[in-house]
N, CA, C and O atoms as a GROMACS GRO file, in nm:
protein
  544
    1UNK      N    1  -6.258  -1.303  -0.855
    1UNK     CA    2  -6.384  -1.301  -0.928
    1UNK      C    3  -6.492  -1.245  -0.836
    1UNK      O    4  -6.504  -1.261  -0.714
    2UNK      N    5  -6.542  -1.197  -0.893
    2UNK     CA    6  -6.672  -1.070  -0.824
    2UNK      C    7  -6.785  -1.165  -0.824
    2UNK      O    8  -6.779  -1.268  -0.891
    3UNK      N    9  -6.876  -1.139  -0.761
    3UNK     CA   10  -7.021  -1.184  -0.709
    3UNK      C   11  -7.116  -1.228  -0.853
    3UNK      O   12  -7.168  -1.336  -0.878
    4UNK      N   13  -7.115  -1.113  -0.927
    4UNK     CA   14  -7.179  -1.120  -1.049
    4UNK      C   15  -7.104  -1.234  -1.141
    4UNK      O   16  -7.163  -1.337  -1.172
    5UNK      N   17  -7.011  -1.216  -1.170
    5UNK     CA   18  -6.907  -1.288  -1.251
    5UNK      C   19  -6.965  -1.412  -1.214
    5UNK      O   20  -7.014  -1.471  -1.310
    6UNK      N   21  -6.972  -1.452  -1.138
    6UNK     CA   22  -6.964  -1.568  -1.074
    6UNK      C   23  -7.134  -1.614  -1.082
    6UNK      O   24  -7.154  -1.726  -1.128
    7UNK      N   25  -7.238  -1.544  -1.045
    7UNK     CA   26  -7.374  -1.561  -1.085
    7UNK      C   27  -7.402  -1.593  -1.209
    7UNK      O   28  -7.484  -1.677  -1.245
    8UNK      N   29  -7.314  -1.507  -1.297
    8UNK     CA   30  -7.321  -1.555  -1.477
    8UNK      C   31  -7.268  -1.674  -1.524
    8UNK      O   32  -7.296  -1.719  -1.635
    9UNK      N   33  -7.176  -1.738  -1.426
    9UNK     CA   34  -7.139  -1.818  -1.452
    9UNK      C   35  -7.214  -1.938  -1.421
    9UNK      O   36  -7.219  -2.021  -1.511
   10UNK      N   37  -7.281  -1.966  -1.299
   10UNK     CA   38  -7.364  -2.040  -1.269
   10UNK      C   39  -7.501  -2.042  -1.356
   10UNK      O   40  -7.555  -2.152  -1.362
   11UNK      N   41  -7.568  -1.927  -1.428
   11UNK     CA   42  -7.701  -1.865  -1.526
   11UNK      C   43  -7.624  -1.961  -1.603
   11UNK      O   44  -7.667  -2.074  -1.582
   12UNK      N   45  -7.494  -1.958  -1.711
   12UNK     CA   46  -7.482  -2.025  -1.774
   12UNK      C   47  -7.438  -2.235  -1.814
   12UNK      O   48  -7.430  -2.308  -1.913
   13UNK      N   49  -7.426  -2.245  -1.678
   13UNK     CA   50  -7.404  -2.350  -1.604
   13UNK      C   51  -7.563  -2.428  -1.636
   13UNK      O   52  -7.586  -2.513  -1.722
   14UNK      N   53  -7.660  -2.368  -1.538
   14UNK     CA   54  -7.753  -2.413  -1.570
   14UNK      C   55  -7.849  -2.424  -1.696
   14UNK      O   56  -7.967  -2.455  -1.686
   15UNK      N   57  -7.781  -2.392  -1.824
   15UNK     CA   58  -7.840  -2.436  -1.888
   15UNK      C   59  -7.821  -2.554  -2.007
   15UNK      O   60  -7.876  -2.572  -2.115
   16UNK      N   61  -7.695  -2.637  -1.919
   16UNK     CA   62  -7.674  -2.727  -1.968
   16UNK      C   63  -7.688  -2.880  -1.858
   16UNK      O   64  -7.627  -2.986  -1.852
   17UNK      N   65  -7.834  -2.802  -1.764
   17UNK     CA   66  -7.888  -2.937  -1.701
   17UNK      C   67  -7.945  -3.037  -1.815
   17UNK      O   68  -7.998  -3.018  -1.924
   18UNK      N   69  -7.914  -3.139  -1.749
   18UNK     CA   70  -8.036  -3.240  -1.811
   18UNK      C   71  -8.082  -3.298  -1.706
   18UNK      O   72  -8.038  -3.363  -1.611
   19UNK      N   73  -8.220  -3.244  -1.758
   19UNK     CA   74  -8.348  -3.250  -1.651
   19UNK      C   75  -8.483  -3.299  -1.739
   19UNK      O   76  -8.561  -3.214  -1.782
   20UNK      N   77  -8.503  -3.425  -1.761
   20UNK     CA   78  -8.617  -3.459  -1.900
   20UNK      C   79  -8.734  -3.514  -1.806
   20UNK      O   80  -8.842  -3.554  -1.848
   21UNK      N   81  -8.690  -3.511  -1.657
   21UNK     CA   82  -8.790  -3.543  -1.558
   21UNK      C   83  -8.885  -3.461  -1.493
   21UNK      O   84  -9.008  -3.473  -1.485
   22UNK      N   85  -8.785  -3.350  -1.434
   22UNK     CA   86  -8.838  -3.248  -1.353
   22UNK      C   87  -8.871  -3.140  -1.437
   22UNK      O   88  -8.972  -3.070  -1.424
   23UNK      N   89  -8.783  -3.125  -1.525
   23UNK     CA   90  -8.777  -2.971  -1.592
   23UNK      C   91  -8.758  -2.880  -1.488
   23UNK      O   92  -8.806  -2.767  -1.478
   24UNK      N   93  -8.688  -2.936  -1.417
   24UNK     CA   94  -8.624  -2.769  -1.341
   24UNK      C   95  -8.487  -2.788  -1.342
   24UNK      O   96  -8.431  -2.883  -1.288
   25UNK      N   97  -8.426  -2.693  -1.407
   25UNK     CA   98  -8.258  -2.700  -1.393
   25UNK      C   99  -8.232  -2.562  -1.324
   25UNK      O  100  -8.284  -2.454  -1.300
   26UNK      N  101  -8.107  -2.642  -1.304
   26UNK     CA  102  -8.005  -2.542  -1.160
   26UNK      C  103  -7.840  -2.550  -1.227
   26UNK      O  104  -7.780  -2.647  -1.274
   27UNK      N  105  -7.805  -2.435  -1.214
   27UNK     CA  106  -7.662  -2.394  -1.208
   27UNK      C  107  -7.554  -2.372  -1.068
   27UNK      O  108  -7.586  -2.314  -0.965
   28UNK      N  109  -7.455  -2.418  -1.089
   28UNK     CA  110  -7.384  -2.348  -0.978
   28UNK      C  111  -7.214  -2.355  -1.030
   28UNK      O  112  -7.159  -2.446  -1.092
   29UNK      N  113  -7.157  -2.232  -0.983
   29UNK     CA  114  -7.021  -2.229  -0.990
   29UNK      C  115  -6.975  -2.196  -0.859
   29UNK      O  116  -7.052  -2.158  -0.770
   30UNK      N  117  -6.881  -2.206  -0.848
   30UNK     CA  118  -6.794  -2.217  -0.740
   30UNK      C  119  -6.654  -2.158  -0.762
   30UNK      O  120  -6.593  -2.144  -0.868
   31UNK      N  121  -6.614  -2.126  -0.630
   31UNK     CA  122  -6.425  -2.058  -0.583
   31UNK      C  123  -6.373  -2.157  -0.522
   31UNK      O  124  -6.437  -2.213  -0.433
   32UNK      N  125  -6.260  -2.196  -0.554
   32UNK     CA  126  -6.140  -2.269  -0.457
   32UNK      C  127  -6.039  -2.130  -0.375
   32UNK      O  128  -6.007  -2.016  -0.411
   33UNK      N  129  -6.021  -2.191  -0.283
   33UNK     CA  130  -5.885  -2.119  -0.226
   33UNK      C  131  -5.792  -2.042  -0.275
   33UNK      O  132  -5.766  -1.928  -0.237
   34UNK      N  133  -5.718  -2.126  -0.397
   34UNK     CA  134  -5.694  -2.047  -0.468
   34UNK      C  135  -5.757  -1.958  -0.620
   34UNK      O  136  -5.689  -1.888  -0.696
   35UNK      N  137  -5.847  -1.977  -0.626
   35UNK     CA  138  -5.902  -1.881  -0.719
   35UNK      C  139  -5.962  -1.972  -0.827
   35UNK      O  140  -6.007  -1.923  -0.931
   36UNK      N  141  -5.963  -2.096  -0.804
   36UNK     CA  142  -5.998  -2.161  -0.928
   36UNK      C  143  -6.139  -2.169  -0.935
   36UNK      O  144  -6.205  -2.142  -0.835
   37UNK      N  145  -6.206  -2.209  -1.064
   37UNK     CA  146  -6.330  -2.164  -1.092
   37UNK      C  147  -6.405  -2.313  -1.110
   37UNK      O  148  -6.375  -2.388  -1.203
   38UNK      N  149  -6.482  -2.340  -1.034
   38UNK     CA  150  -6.566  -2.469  -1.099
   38UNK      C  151  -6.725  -2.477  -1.110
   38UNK      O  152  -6.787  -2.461  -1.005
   39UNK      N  153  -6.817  -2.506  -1.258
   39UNK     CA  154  -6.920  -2.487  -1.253
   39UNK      C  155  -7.033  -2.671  -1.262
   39UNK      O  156  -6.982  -2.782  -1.270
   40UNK      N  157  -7.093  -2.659  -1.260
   40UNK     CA  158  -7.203  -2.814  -1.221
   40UNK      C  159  -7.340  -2.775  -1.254
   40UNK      O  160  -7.402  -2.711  -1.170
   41UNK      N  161  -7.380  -2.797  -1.335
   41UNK     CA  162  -7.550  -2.836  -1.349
   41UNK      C  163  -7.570  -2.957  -1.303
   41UNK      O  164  -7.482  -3.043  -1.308
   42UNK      N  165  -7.730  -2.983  -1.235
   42UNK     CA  166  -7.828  -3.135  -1.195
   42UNK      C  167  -7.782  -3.185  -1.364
   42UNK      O  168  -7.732  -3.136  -1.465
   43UNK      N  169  -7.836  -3.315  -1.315
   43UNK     CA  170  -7.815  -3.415  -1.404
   43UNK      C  171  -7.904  -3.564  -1.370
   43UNK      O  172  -7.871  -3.663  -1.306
   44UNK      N  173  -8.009  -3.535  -1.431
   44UNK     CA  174  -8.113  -3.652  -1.327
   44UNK      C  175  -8.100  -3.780  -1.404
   44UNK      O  176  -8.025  -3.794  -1.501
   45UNK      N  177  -8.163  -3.855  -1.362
   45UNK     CA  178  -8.152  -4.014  -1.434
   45UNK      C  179  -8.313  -4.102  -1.407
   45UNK      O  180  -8.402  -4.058  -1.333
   46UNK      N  181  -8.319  -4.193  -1.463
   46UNK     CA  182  -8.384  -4.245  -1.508
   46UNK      C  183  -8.482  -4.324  -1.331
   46UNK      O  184  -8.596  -4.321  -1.283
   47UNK      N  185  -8.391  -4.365  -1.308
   47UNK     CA  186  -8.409  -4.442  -1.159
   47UNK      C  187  -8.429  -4.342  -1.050
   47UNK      O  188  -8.473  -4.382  -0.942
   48UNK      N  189  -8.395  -4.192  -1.073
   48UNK     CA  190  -8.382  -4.100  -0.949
   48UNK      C  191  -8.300  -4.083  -0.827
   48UNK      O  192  -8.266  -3.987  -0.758
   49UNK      N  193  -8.278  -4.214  -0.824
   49UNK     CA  194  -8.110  -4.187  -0.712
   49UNK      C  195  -8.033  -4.148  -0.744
   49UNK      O  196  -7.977  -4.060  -0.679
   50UNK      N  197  -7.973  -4.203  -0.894
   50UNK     CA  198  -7.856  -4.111  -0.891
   50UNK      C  199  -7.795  -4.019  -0.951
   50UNK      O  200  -7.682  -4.003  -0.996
   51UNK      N  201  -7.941  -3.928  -0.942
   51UNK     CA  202  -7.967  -3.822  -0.941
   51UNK      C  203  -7.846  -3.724  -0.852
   51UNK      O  204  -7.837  -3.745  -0.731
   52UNK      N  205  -7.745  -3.607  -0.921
   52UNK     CA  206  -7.665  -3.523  -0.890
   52UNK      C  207  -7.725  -3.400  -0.941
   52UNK      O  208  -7.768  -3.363  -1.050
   53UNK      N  209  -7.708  -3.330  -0.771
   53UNK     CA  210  -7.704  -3.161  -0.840
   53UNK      C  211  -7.621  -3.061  -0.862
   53UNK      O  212  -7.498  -3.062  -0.848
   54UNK      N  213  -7.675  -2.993  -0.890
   54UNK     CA  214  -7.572  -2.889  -0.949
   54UNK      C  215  -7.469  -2.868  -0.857
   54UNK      O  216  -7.363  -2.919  -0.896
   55UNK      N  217  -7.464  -2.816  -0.757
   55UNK     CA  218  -7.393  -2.808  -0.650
   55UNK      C  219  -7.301  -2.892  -0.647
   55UNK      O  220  -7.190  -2.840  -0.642
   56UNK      N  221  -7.302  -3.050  -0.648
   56UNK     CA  222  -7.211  -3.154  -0.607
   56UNK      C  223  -7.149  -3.215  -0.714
   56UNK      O  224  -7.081  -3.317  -0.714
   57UNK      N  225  -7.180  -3.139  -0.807
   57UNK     CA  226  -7.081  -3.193  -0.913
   57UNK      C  227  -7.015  -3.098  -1.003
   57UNK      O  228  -6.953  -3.132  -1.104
   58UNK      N  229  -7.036  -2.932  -0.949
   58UNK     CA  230  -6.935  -2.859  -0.911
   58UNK      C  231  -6.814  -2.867  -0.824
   58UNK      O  232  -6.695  -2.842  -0.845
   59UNK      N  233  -6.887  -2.914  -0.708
   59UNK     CA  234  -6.816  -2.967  -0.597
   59UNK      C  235  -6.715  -3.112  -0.657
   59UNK      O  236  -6.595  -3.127  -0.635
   60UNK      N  237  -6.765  -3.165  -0.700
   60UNK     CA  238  -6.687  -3.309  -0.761
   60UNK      C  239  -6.607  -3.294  -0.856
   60UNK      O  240  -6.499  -3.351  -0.851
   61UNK      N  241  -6.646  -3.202  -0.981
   61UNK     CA  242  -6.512  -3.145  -1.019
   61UNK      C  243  -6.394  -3.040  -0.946
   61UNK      O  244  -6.277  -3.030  -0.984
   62UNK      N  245  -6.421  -3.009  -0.897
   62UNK     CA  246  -6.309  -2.954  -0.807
   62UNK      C  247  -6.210  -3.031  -0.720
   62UNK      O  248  -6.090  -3.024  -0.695
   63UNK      N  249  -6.312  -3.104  -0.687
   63UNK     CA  250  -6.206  -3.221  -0.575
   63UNK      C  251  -6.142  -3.263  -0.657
   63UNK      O  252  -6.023  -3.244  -0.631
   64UNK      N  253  -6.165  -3.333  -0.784
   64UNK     CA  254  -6.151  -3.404  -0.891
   64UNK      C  255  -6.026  -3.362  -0.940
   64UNK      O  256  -5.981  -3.449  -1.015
   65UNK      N  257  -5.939  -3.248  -0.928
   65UNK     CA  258  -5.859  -3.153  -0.962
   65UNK      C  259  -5.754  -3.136  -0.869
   65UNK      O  260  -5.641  -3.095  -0.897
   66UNK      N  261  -5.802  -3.176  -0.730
   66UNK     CA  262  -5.754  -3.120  -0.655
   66UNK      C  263  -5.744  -3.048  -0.516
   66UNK      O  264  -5.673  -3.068  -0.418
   67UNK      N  265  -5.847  -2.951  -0.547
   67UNK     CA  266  -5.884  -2.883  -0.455
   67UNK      C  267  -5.970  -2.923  -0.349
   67UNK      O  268  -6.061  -3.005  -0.363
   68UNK      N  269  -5.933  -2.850  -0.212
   68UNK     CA  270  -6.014  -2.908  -0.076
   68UNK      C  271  -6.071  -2.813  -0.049
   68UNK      O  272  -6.168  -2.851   0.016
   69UNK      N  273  -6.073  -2.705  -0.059
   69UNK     CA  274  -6.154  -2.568  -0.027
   69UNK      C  275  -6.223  -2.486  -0.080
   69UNK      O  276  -6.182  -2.429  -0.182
   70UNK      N  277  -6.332  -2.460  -0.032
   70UNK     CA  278  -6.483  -2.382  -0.136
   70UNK      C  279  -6.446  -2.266  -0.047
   70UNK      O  280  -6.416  -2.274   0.072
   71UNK      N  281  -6.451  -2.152  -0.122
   71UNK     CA  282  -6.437  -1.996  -0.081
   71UNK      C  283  -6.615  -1.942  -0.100
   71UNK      O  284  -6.686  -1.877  -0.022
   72UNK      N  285  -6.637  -1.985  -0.199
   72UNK     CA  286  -6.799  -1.917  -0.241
   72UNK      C  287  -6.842  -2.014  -0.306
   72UNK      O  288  -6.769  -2.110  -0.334
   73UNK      N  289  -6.988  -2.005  -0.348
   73UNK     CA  290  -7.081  -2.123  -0.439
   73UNK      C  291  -7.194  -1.979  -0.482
   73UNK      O  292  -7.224  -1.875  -0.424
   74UNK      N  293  -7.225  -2.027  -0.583
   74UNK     CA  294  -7.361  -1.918  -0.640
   74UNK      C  295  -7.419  -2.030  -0.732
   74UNK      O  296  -7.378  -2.069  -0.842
   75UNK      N  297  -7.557  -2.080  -0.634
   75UNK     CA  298  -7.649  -2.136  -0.685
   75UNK      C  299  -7.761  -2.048  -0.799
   75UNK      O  300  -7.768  -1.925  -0.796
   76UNK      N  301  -7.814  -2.104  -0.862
   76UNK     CA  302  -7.902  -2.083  -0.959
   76UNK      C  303  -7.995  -2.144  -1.023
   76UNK      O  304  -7.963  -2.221  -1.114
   77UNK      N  305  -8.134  -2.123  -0.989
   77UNK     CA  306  -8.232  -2.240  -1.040
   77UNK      C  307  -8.382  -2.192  -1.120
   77UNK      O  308  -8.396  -2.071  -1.140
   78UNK      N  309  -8.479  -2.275  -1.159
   78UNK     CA  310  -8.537  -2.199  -1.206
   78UNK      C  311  -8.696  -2.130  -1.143
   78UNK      O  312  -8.774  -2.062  -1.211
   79UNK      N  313  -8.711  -2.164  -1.018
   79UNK     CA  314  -8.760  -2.081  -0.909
   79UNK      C  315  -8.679  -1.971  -0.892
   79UNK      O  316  -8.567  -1.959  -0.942
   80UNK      N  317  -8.750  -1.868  -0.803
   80UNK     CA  318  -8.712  -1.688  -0.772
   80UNK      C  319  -8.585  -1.760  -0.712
   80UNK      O  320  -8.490  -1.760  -0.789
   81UNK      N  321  -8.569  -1.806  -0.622
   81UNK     CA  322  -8.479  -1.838  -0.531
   81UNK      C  323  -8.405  -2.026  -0.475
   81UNK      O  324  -8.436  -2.072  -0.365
   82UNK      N  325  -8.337  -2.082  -0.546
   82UNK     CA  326  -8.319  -2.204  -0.520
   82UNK      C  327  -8.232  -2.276  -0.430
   82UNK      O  328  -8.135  -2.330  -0.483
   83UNK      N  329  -8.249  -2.290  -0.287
   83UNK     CA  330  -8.114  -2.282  -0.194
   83UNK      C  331  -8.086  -2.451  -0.255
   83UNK      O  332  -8.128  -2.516  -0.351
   84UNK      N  333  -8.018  -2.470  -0.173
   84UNK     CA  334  -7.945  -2.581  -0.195
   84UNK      C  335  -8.025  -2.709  -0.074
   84UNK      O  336  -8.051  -2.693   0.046
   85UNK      N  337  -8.042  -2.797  -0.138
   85UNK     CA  338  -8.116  -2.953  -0.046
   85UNK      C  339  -8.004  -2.994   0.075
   85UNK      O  340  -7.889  -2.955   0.055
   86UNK      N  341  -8.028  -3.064   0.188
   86UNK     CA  342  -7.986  -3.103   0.278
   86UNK      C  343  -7.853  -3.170   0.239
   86UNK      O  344  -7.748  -3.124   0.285
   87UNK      N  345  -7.852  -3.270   0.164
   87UNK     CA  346  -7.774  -3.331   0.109
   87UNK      C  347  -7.614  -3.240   0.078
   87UNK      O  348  -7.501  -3.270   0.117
   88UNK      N  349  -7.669  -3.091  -0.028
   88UNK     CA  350  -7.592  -3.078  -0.072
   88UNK      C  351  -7.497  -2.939   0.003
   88UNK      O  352  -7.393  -2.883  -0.032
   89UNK      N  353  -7.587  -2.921   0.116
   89UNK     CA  354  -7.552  -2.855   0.234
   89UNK      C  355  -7.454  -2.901   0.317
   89UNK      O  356  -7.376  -2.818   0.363
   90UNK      N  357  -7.440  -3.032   0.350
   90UNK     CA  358  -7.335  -3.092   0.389
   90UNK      C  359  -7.223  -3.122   0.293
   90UNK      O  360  -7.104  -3.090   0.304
   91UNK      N  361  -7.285  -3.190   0.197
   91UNK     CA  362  -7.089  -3.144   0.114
   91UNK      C  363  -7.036  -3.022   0.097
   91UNK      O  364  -6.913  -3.015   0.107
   92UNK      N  365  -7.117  -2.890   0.065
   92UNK     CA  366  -7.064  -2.759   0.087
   92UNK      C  367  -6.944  -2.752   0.256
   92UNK      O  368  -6.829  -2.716   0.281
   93UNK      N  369  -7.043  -2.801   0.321
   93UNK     CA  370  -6.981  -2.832   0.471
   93UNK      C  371  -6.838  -2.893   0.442
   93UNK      O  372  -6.736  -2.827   0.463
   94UNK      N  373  -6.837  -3.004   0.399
   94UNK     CA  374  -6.733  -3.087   0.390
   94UNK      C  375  -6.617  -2.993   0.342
   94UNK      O  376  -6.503  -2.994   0.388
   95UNK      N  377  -6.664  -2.910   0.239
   95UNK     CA  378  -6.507  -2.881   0.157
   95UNK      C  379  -6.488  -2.690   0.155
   95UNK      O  380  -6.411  -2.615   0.095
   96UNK      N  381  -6.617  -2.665   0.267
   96UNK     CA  382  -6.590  -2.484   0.263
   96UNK      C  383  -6.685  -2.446   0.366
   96UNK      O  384  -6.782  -2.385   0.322
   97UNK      N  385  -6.684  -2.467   0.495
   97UNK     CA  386  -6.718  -2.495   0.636
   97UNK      C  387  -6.770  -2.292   0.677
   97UNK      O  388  -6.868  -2.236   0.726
   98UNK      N  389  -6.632  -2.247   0.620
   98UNK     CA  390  -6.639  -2.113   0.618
   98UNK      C  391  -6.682  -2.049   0.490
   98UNK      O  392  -6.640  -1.936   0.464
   99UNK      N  393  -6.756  -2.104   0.416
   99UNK     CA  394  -6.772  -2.043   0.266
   99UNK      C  395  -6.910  -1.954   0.241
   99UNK      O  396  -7.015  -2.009   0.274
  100UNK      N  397  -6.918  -1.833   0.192
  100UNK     CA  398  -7.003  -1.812   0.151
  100UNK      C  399  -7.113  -1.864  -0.002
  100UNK      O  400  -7.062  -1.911  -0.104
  101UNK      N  401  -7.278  -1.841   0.017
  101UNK     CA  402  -7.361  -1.918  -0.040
  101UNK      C  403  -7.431  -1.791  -0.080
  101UNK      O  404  -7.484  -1.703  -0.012
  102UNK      N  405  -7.414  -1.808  -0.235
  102UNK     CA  406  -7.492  -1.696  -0.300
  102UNK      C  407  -7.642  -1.757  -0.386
  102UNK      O  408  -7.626  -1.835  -0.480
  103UNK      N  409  -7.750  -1.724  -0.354
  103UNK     CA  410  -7.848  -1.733  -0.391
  103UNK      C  411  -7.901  -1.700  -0.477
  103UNK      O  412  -7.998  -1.657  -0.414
  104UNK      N  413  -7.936  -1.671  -0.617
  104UNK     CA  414  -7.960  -1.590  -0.711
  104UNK      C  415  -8.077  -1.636  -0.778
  104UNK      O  416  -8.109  -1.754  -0.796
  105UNK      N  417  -8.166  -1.483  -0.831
  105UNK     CA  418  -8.255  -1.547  -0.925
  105UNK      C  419  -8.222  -1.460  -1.074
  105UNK      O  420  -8.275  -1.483  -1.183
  106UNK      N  421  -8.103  -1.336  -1.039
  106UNK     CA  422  -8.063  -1.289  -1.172
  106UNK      C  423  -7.915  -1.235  -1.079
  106UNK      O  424  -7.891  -1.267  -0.962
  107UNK      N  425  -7.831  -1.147  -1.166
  107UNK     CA  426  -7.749  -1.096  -1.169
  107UNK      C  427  -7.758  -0.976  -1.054
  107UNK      O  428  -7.668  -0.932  -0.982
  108UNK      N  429  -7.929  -0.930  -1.063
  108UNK     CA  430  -7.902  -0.822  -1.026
  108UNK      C  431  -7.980  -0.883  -0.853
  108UNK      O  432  -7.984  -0.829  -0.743
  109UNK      N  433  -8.028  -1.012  -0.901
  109UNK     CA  434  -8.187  -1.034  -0.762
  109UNK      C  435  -8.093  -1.152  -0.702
  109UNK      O  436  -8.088  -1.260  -0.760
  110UNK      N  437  -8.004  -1.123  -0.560
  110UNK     CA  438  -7.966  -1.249  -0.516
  110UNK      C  439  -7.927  -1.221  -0.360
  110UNK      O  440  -7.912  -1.105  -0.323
  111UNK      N  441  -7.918  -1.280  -0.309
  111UNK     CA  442  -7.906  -1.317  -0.133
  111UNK      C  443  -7.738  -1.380  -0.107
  111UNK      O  444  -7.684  -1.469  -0.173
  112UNK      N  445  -7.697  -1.325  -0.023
  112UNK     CA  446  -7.569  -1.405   0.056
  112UNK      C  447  -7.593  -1.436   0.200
  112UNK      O  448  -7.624  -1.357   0.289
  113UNK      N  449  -7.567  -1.604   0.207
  113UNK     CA  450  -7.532  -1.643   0.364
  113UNK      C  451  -7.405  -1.655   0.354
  113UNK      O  452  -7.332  -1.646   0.256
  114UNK      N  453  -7.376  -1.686   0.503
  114UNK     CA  454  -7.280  -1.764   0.527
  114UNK      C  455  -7.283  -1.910   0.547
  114UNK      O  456  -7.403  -1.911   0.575
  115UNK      N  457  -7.245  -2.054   0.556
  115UNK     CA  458  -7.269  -2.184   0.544
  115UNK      C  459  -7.367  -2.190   0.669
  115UNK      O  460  -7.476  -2.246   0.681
  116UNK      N  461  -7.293  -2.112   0.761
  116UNK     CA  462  -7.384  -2.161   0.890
  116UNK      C  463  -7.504  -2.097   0.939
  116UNK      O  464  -7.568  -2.116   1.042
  117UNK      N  465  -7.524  -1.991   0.811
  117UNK     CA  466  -7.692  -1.978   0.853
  117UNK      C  467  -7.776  -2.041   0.755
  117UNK      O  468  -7.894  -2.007   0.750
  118UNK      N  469  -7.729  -2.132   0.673
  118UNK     CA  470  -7.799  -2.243   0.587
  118UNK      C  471  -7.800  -2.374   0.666
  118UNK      O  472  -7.875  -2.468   0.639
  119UNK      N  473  -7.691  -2.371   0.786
  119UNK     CA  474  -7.655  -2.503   0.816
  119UNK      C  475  -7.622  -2.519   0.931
  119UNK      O  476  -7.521  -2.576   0.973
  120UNK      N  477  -7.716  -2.465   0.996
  120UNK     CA  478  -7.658  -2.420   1.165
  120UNK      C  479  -7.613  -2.531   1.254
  120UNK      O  480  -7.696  -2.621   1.256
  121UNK      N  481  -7.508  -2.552   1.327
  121UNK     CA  482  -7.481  -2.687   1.374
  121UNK      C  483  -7.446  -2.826   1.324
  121UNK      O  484  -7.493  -2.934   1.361
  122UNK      N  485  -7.374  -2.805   1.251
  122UNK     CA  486  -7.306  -2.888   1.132
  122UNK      C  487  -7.237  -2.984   1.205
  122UNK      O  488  -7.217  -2.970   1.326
  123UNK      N  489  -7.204  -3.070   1.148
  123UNK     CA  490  -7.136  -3.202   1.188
  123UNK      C  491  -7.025  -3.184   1.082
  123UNK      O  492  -7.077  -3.177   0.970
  124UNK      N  493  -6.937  -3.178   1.079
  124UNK     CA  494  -6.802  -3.188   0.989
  124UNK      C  495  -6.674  -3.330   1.051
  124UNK      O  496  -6.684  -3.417   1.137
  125UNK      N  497  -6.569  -3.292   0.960
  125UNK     CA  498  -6.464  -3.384   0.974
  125UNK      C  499  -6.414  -3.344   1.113
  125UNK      O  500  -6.428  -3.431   1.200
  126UNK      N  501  -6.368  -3.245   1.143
  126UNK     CA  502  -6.351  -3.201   1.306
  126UNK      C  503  -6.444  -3.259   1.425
  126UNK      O  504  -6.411  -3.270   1.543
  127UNK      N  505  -6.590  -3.301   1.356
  127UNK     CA  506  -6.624  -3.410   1.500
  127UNK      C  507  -6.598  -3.538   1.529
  127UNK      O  508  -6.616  -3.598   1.635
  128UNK      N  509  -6.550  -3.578   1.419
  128UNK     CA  510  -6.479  -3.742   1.414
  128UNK      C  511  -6.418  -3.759   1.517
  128UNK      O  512  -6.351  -3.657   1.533
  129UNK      N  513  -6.401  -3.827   1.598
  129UNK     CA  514  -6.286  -3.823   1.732
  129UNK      C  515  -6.232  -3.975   1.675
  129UNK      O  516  -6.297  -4.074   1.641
  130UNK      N  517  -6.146  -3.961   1.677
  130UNK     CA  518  -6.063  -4.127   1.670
  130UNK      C  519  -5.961  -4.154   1.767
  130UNK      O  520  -5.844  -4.114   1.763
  131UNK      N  521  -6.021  -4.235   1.864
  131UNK     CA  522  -5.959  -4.300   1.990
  131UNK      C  523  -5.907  -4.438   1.927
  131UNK      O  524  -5.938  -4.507   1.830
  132UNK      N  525  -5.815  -4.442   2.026
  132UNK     CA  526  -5.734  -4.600   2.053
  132UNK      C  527  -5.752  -4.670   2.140
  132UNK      O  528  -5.703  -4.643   2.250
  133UNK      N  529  -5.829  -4.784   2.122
  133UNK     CA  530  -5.854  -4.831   2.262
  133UNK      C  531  -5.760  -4.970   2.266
  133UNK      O  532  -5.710  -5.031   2.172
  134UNK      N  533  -5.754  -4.995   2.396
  134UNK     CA  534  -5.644  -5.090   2.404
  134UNK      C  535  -5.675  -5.170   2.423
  134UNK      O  536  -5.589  -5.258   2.421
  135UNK      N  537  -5.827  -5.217   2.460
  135UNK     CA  538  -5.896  -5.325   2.472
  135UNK      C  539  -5.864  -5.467   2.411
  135UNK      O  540  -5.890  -5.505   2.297
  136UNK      N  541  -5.790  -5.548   2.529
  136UNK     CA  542  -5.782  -5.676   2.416
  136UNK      C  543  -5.836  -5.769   2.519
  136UNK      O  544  -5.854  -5.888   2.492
   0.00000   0.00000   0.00000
């Protein structure tokens, strides 16, 4: 799936946020490893915590399935340009360390990073160290 493909997919993603708070909705679809396709609109709530965005529940259906690896993400929001919140920068981390992050405000108007110039110096599952100590 091509860059665009994948932007349209997220344009259409987001417009099945529910957002009766903010009124700003966001789209995002996503690549697995192997090619599979997963899309997530925000979804706000009443209380505001638990509050999910688009991003992570793209991300949550995918895991949800299966899959451990994000190849690409193409966010979409209704600002020129909507990167993705701290939060949802690290689960990108978690499940596509090496993934590219497409930015879009149309099909034709959009930006590519890579994770780590959104997220420079990341903390992932690889810094976990798990020692044995023998201490008794």
């Amino acid at each position: 799936m091509n860059d665009i493909e994948l932007i349209k997919l997220a344009i259409k993603a987001k417009e099945n946020a529910y957002v009766p708070y903010s009124k700003f909705k966001v789209g995002a679809a996503l690549i697995t490893e192997d090619g599979s396709v997963y899309t997530g609109c925000n979804i706000e709530n009443a209380s505001y915590s638990p509050t999910i965005c688009a991003e992570r529940t793209a991300i949550a259906k995918a895991i949800s399935e299966g899959h451990r690896k994000i190849i690409k993400i193409a966010i979409v929001g209704d600002s020129k340009y909507t990167y993705p919140c701290g939060v949802c920068r690290q689960v990108i981390r978690e499940f596509g360390k090496d993934s590219q992050v497409i930015i879009a405000n149309s099909e034709e108007d959009f930006k590519k990073y890579n994770l780590a110039e959104l997220l420079p110096n990341s903390f992932g599952p690889e810094d976990l160290i798990k020692e044995v100590k023998d201490d008794v």
